[in-house]
C-alpha positions as CSV (number, residue, x, y, z in Angstrom):
1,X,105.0,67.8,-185.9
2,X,101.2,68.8,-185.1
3,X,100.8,70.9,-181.2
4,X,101.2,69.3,-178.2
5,X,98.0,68.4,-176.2
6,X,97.2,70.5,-173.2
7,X,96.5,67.5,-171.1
8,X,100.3,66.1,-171.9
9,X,101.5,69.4,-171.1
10,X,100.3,70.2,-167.9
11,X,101.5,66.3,-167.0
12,X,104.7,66.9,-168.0
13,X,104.3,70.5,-166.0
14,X,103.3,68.6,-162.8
15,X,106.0,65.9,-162.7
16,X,108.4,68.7,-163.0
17,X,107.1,70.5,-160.0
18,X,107.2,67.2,-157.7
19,X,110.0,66.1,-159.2
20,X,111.7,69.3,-158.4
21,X,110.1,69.4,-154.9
22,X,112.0,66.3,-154.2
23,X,115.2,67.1,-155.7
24,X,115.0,70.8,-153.8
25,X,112.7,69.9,-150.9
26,X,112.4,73.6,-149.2
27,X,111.3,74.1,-146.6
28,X,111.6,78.0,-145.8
29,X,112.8,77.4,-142.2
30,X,116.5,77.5,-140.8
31,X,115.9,76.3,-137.6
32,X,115.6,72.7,-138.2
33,X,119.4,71.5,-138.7
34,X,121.1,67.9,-138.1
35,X,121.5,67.1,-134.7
36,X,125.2,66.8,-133.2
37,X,125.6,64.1,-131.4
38,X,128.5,61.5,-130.3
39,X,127.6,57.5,-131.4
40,X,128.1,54.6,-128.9
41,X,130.6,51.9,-130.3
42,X,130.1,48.9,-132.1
43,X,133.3,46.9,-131.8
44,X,133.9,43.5,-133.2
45,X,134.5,40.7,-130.1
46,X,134.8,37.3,-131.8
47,X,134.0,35.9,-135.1
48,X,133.8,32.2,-135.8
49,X,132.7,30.1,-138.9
50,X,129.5,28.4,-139.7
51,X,128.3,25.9,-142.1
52,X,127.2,26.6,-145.6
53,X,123.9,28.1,-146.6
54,X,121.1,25.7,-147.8
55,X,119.3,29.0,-150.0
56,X,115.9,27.6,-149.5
57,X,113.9,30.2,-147.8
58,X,111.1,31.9,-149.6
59,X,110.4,35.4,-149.3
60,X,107.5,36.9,-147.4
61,X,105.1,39.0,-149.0
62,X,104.4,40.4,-145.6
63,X,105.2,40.0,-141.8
64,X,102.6,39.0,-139.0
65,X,102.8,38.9,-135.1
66,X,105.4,42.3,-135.2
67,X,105.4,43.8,-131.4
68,X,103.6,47.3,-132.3
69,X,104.2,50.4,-129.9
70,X,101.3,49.6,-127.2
71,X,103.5,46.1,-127.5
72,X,107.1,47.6,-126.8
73,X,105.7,50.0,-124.0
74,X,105.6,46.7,-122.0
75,X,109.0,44.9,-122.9
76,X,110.8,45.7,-120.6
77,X,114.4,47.7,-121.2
78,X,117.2,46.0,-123.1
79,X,120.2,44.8,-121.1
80,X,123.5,45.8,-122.3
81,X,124.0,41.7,-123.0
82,X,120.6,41.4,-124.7
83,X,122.1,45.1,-126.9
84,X,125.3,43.3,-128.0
85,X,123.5,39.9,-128.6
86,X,121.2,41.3,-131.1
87,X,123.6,43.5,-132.8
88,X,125.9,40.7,-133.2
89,X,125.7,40.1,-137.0
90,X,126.3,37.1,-139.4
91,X,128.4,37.4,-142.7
92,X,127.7,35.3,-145.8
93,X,130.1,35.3,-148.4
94,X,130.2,35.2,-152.4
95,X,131.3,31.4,-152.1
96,X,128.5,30.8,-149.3
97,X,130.6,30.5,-146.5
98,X,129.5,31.9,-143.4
99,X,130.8,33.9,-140.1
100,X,129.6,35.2,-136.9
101,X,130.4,37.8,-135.5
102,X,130.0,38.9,-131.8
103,X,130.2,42.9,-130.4
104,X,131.0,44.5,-127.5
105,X,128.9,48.0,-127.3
106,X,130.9,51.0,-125.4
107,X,130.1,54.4,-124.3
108,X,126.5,53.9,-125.1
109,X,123.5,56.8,-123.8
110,X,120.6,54.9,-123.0
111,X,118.8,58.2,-123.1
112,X,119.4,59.0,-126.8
113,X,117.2,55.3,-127.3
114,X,114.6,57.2,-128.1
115,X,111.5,58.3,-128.4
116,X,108.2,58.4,-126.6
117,X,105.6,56.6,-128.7
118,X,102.2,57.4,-129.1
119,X,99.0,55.1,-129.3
120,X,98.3,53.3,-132.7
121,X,94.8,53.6,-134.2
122,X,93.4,51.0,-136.0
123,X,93.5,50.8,-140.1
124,X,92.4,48.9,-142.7
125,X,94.4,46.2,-144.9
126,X,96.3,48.4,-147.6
127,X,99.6,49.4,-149.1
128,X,98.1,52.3,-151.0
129,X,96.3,54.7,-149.0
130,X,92.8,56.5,-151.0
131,X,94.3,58.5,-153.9
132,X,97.8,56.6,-155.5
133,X,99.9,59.6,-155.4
134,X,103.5,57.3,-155.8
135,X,105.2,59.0,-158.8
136,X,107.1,57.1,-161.7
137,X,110.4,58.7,-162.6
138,X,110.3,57.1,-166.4
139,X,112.7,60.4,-167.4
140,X,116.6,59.7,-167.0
141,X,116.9,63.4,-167.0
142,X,115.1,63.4,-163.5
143,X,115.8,59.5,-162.8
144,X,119.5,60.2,-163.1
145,X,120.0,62.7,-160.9
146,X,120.5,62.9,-157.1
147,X,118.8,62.1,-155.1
148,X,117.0,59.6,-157.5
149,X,120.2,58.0,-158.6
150,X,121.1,56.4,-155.5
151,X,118.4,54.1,-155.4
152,X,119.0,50.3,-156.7
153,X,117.9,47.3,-157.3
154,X,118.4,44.1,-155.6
155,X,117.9,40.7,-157.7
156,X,115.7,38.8,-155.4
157,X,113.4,41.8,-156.0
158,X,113.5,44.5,-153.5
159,X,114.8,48.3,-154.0
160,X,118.0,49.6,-151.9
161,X,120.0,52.3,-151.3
162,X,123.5,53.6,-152.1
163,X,126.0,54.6,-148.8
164,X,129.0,54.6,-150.2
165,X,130.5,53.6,-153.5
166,X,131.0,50.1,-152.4
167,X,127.7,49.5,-150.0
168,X,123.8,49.5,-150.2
169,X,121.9,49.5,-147.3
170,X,118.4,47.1,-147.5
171,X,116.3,45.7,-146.1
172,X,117.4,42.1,-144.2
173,X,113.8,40.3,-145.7
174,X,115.0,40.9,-149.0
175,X,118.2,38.3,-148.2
176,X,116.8,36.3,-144.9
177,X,113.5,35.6,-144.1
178,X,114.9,34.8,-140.4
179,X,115.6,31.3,-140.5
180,X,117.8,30.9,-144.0
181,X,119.2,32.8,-146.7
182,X,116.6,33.3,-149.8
183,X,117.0,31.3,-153.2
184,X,119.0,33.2,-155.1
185,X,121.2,34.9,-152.8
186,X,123.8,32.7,-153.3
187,X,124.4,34.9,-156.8
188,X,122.7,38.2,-155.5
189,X,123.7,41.4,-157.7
190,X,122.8,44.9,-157.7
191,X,121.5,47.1,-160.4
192,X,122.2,50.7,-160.5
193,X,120.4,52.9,-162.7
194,X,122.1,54.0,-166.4
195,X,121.0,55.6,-169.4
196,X,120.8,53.6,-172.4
197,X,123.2,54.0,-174.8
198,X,124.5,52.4,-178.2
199,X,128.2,51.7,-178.5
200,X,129.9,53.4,-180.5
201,X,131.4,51.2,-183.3
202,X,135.3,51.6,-184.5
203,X,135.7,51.0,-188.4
204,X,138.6,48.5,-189.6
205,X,140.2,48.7,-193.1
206,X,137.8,50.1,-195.5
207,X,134.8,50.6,-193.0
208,X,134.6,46.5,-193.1
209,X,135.1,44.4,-189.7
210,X,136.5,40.7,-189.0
211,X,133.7,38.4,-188.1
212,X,134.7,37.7,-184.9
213,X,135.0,41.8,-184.1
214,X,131.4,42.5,-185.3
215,X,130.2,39.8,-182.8
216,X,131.9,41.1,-179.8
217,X,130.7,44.6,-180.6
218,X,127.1,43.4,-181.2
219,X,127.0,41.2,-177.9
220,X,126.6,43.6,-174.4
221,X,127.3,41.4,-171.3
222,X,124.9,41.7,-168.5
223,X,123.8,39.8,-165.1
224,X,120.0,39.8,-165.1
225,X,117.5,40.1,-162.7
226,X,118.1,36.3,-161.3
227,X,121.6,37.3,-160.9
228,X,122.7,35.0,-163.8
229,X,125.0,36.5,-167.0
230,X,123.1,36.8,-170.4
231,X,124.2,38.2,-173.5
232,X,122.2,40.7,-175.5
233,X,122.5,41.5,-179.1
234,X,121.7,44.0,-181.1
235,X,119.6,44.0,-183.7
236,X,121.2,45.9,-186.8
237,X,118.5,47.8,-189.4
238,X,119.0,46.6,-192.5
239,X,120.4,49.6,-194.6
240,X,121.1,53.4,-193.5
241,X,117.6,54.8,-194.1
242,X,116.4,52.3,-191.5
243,X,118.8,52.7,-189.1
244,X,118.1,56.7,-188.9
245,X,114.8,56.4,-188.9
246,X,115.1,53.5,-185.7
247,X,117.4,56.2,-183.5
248,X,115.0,59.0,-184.2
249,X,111.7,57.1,-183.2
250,X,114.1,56.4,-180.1
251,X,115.4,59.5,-179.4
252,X,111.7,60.8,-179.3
253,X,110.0,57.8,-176.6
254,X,110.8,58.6,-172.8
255,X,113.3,55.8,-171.8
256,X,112.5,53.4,-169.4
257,X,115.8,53.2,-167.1
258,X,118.4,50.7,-167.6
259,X,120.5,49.2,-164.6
260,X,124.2,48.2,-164.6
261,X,124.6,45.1,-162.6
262,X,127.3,44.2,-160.3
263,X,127.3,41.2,-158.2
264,X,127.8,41.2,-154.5
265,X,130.9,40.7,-152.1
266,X,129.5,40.0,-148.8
267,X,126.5,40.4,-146.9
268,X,125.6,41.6,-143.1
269,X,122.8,40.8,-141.2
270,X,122.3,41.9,-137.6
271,X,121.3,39.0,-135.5
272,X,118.2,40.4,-134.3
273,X,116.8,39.4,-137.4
274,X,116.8,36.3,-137.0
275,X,114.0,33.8,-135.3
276,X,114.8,32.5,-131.8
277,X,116.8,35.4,-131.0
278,X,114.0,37.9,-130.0
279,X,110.7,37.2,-131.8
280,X,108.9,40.6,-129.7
281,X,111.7,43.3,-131.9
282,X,112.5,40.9,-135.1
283,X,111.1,44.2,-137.4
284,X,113.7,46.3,-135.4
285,X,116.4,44.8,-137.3
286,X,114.7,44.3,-140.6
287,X,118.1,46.1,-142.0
288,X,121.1,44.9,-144.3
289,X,124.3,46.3,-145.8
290,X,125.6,44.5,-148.9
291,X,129.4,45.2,-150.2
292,X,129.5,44.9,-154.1
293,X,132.4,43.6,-155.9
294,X,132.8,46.6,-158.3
295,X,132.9,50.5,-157.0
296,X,130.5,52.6,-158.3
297,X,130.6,56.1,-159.8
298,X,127.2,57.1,-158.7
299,X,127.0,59.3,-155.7
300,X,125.9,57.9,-152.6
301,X,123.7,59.6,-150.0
302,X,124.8,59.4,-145.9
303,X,123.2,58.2,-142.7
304,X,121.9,60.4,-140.3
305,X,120.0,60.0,-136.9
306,X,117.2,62.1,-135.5
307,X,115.2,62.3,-132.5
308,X,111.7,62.7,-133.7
309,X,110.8,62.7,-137.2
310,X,107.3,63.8,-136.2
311,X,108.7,67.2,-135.2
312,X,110.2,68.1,-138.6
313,X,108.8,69.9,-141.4
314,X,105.2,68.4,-142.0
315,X,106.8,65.3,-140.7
316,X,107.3,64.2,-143.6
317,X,109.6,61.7,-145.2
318,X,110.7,60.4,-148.8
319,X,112.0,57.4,-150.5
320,X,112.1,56.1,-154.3
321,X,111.9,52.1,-155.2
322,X,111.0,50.0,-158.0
323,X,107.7,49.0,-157.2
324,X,106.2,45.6,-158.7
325,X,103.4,46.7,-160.5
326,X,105.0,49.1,-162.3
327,X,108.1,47.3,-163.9
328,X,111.2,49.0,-165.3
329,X,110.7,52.1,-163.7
330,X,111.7,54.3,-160.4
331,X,108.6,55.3,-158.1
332,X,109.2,58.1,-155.8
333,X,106.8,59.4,-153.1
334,X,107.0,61.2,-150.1
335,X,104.3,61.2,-147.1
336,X,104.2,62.2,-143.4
337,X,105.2,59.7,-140.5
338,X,102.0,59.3,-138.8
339,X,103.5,57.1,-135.6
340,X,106.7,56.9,-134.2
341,X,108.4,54.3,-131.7
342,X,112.1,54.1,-130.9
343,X,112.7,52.1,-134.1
344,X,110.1,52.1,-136.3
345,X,108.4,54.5,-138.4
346,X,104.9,54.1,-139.1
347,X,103.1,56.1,-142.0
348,X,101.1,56.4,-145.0
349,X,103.0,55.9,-148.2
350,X,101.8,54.4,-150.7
351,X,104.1,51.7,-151.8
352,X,103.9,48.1,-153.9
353,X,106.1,45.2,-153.2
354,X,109.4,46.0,-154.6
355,X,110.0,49.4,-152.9
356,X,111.3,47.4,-149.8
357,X,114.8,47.9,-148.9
358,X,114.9,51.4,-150.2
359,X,116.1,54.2,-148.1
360,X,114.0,56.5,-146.4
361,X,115.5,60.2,-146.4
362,X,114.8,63.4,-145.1
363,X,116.7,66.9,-145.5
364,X,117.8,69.5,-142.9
365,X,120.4,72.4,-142.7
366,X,124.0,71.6,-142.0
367,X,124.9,73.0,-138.4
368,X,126.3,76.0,-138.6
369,X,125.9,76.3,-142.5
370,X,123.2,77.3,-145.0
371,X,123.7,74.1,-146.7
372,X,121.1,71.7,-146.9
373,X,122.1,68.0,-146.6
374,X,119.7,64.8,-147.3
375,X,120.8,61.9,-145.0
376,X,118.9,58.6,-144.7
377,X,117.5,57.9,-141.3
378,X,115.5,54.1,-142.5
379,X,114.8,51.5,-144.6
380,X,111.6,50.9,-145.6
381,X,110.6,47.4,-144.5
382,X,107.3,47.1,-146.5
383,X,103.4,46.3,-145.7
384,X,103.5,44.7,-142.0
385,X,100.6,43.3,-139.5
386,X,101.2,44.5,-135.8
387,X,100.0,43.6,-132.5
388,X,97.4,46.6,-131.5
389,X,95.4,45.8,-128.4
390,X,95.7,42.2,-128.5
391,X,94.4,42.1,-132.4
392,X,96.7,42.6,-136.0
393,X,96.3,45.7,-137.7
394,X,98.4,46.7,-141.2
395,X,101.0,49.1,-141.8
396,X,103.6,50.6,-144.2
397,X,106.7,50.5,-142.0
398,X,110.3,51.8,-141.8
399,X,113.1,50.3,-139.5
400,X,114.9,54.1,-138.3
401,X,118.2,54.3,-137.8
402,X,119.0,55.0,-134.4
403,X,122.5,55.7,-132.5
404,X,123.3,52.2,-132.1
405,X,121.9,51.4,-135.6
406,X,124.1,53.8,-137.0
407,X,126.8,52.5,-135.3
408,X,126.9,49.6,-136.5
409,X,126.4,49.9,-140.5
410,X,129.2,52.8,-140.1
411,X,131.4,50.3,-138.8
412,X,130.5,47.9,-141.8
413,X,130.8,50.3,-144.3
414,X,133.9,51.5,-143.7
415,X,135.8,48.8,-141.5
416,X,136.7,51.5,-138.8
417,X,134.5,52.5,-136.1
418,X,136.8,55.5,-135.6
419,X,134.9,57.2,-138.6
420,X,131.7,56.5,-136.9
421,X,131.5,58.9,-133.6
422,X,129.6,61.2,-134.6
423,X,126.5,61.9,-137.1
């Protein structure tokens, strides 16, 4: 094997550094710790049943009309009705059916909703921002590990996040365009990230199998991207020379990840999503929490609530997706929040349909600990035209996760909005 180029060196050098940036993320300064805080209460009031699903929305590529900060400064405060009205939240079902569900909200602080925002400045169409500086994780020794690894796919394809072993938090577009359900839902399915692997084959008799063995072996069971089941085979080299020589050319290409897919339970969306319940704050709920059938072993990354990420470290925030134009692989960035309202982020990170739904993270110190602790405090809702002095300018935004946010996808996590007072 002849040297390796200078130029593929110092590539290799620099994903390490970012990559390691993101995975460690210091930032030299103890003062800046989780905030303590007790949660108002979600509980459940009524549920009812609906009619099935017709499935024959389209997704949107991007969102117009959304009430910008200039816009929400003159709305005027939300009633404790008009709270529990839009955090009311509709179930769907593996077998399509449908439920309502109304809330009552308890012991809520209408000061901790939130934060003073600041005036918008107007910006040019774009999703990536002068220099591209997203970076694809195409290594599972980086793509595999935390915080990396709790990043997913969703089949109608958007990105999401793990919350627990069970649960990925999204974005609600990715399911519901506000009126109906998307084509395809109706057989949605996630796919976590796994390292490609060949299974190991068990020898019968005199190293011979039965026919109908050999086939099973060969045949790996998967639901692709469209949610539907396919079976791949393997092709077998033709002799033992080959063979060898077809792992080692393997072993020695950088894998493109694989993803283990596992169909969906059930599905929440809040009901401020939808049309005709609040068109001013629809991107306020542009959030969605989908149980999957099958638990997963890959560790999941908590929620969290803070009061202003401009006052953190550079401001700055990160999320990984899988991005459209670059297929098959994890993109990870990280950029400062530029504007901030009481629920949404706006900012500069470059980003590609795909990445929406995934979960935007930050990390601070654990009070009263050395530890450091990532928690995710969005969901990044994608490219979006707002309202700014009476004309539409573009933005990459994120939907933050505030008290009563937090709340809520606690309670449909775990079922229990006991384990939901504080953050």
């Amino acid at each position: 094997m002849g040297p390796v180029p200078l130029t593929l060196l110092l590539s290799i050098s620099a994903l390490a550094v970012l990559v390691s940036a993101a995975v460690d993320d210091p930032t030299g300064d103890d003062d800046y710790t989780w905030p303590q805080r007790k949660v108002p209460l979600v509980q459940e009031k009524q549920t009812v049943h609906l009619g099935s699903s017709e499935f024959l929305a389209k997704p949107q590529s991007e969102l117009h009309g959304i009430c910008g900060i200039e816009c929400q400064r003159g709305l005027p405060e939300p009633s404790l009705d008009d709270l529990e009205q839009l955090l009311s939240y509709e179930t769907m079902y593996d077998n399509g059916t449908r439920t309502l569900t109304t809330v009552t909200v308890q012991e809520l602080n209408v000061s901790d909703d939130w934060t003073e925002g600041s005036r918008l400045h107007a910006r040019r169409r774009r999703e990536v921002y002068g220099t591209d500086t997203r970076f694809t994780i195409a290594d599972k020794q980086y793509s595999m590990k935390y915080p990396f690894s709790t990043s997913v796919k969703i089949s109608t394809g958007c990105s999401g996040v793990l919350v627990s072993p069970k649960h990925v938090l999204t974005a609600a577009h990715c399911i519901h365009n506000g009126t109906d359900y998307l084509d395809g839902v109706q057989k949605l399915s996630v796919g976590v990230l796994k390292e490609r692997s060949r299974r190991k084959k068990g020898r019968k008799g005199k190293g011979r199998k039965g026919k109908g063995q050999r086939k099973h072996e060969e045949e790996e069971e998967e639901i692709d991207e469209n949610g539907e089941i396919e079976e791949k085979q393997e092709r077998k080299g033709k002799g033992k020379g080959k063979g060898r020589r077809n792992r080692s050319r393997r072993s020695t290409v950088s894998e493109q990840p694989s993803f283990r897919w596992t169909r969906v339970k059930q599905m929440q969306v809040p009901k401020g999503w939808f049309k005709g319940i609040s068109e001013n704050i629809v991107a306020d709920y542009d959030y969605a929490i989908l149980e999957l059938k099958r638990a997963q072993k890959t560790k999941y990354m908590d929620l969290g609530v803070i009061p202003s990420v401009k006052k953190l470290p550079a401001g700055r925030i990160h999320f990984s997706g899988f991005d459209d134009d670059r297929p098959g692989n994890l993109v990870y960035r990280f950029c400062s929040v530029s504007e901030e309202s009481n629920d949404l982020l706006y900012q500069y990170c470059d980003a590609k349909p795909g990445s929406s739904g995934s979960g935007v993270y930050i990390r601070l110190k654990e009070p009263g600990k050395k530890k450091w602790k990532r928690k995710i405090i969005g969901v990044f809702s994608g490219h979006q035209w707002v309202d700014v002095n009476g004309a539409q300018q573009d933005y990459n935004v994120a939907v933050r996760i505030t008290p009563l946010k937090y709340a809520q996808i606690c309670r449909w996590v775990h079922g229990d909005s006991s384990q939901c007072q504080g953050t």
